[in-house]
C-alpha positions in Angstrom: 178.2 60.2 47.1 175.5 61.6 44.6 173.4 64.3 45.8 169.7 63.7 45.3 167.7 65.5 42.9 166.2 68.5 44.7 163.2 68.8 42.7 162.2 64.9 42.9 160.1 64.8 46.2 156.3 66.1 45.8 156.0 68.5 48.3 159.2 70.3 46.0 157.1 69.7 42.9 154.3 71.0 44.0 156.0 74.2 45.0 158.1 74.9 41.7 154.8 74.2 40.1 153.0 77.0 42.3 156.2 79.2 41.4 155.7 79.3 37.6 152.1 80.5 38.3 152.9 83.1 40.9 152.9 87.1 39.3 156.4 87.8 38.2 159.0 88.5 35.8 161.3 85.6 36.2 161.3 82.8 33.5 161.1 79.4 34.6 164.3 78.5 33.9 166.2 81.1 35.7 163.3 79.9 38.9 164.3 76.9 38.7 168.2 77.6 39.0 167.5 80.1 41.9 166.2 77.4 43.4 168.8 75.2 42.8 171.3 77.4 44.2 169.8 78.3 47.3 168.4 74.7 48.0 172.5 74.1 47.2 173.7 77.0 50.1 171.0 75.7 52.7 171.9 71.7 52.5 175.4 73.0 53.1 174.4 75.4 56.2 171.9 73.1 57.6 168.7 74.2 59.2 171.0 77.4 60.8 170.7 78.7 57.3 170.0 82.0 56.4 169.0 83.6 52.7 167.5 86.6 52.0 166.3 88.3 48.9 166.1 91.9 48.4 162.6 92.4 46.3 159.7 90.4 46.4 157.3 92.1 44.1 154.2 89.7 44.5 155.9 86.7 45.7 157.4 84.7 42.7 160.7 84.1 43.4 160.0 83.6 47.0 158.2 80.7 46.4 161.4 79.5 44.5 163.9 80.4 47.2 161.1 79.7 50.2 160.8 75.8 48.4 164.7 75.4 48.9 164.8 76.8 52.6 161.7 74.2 53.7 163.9 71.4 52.4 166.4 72.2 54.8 164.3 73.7 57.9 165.8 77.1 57.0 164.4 80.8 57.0 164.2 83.2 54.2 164.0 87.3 54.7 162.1 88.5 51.9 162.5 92.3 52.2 160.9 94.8 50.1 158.3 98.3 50.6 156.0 96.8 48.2 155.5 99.8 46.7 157.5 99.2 43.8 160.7 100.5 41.7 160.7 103.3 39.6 160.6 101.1 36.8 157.3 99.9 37.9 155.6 103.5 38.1 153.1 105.0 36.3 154.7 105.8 32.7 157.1 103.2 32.5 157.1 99.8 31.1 156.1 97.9 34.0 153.7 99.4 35.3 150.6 97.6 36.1 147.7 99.4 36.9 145.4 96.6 38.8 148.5 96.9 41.3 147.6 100.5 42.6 146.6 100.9 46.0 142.5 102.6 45.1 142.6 104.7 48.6 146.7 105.7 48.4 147.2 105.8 44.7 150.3 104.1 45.2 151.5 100.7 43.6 150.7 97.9 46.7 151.8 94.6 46.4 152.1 93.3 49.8 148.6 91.5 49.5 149.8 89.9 46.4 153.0 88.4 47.9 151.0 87.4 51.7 148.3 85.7 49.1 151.3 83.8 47.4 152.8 82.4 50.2 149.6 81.6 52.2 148.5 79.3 49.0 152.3 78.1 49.0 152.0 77.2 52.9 155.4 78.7 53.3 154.4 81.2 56.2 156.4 79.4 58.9 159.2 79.2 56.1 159.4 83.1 54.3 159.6 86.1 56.8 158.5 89.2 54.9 160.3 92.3 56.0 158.8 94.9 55.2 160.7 98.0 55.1 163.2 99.9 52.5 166.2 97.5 51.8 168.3 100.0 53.1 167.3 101.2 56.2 166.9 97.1 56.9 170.3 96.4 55.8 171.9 99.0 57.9 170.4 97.5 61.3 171.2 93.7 59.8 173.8 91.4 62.0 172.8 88.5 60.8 175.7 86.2 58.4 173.8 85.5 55.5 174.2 82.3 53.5 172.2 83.5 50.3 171.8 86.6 48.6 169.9 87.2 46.0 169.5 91.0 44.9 166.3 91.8 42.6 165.8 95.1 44.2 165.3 98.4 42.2 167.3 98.7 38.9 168.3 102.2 39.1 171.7 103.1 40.0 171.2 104.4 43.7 168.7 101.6 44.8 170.6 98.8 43.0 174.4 100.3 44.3 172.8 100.7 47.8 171.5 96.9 47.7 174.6 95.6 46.9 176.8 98.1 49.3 174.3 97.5 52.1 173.7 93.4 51.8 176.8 92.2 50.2 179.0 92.4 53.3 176.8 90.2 55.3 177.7 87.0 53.0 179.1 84.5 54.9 182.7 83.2 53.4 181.9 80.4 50.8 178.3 82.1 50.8 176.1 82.9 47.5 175.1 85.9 46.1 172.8 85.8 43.4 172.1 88.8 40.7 169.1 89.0 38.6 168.4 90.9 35.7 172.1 90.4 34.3 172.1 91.2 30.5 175.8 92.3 29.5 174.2 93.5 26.1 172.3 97.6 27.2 169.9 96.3 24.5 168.3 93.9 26.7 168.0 95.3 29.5 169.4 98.1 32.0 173.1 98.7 33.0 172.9 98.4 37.4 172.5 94.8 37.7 174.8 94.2 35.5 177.4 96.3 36.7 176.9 95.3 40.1 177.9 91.3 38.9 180.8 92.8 37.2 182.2 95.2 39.8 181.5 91.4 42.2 184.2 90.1 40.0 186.8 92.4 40.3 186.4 92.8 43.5 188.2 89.4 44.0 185.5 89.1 46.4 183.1 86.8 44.1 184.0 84.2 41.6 180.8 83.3 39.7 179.3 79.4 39.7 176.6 79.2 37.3 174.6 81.7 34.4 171.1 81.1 33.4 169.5 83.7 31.2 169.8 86.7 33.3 170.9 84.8 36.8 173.9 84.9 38.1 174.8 83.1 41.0 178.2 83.3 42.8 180.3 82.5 45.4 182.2 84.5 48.1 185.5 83.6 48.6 187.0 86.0 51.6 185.8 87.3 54.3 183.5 90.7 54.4 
């Protein structure tokens, strides 16, 4: 039997639509297959489905994943401080100084990503967890379905992501990986170690490659 066309009913439309307009740093093309994928792991878990990305910056690819998960009555986790990576600081390339917090002096963008998915009406959809990805991952007992790591691209925050969430993917789950670029030119070196150590592991076979997305598949148990 053919599998419908996720992206042909309105209400979908009108959210990948919303999506490409959000503040971000995913093109649309790797939005639209995040979406794909997880609207791909939630039809096959049902409304019991869990996903959970690791990063929400100011709500862009939570609208992707948060679209997929509504299809399907499912929830997404979208944990994250808010307060940024380092690459996102003061001095680096992407920082953005309309994002600093006027009474802190810290980068804020938790009214960015609440604004996003209030306009998205995804509220009862997108739980935002607001906390360091680490300390959340090591009180987590839930099975997760998706995974999709965009956390901080440093060694320690994106090794601790993957160490701390990975184990939590249900067998025959996905784990998605953003910011893949095998060539150091294009990008940083975590991310895409992280998809390659995945690999070896035995662990992970991978499923699909859009720009910098990888999305894969667990094949054993945790």
């Amino acid at each position: 039997m053919r599998t419908p066309d996720p992206t042909s009913d309105p209400r979908t439309t009108s959210l990948l639509a919303l999506a490409r307009t959000v503040r971000g740093f995913m093109p649309d093309d790797e939005g639209l297959a995040l979406f794909k994928a997880a609207d791909a792991a939630a039809r096959a878990a049902g409304a019991s489905a869990v996903l959970l990305e690791v990063g929400s910056w100011c709500g862009k690819s939570a609208t992707y994943l948060g679209a997929a998960a509504e299809r399907h009555g499912a929830v997404l986790f979208s944990v994250d401080h808010h307060h940024g990576s380092e690459e996102n600081q003061a001095g680096w390339d992407y920082f953005e100084a309309d994002l600093v917090d006027p009474v802190d002096g810290r980068l804020n963008t938790l009214p960015h990503f609440q604004r996003a998915l209030a306009q998205a009406h995804l509220e009862e959809t997108v739980v935002g967890v607001l906390g360091h990805s680490v300390t959340v991952a090591r009180h987590w007992g839930t099975p997760i379905d998706f995974l999709f790591i965009d956390g901080g691209h440093g060694d320690e925050p994106a090794w601790a992501d993957y160490h701390g969430w990975t184990p939590h993917v249900k067998p025959r789950g996905t784990l998605a990986i953003h910011d893949v670029f095998e060539d150091p030119a294009d990008g940083g070196r975590p991310p895409y170690d992280l998809y390659c150590h995945a690999l070896s592991s035995g662990r992970f076979t991978e499923v699909s490659a859009t720009g910098s997305l990888r999305v894969l598949e667990r094949t054993e148990a945790p």
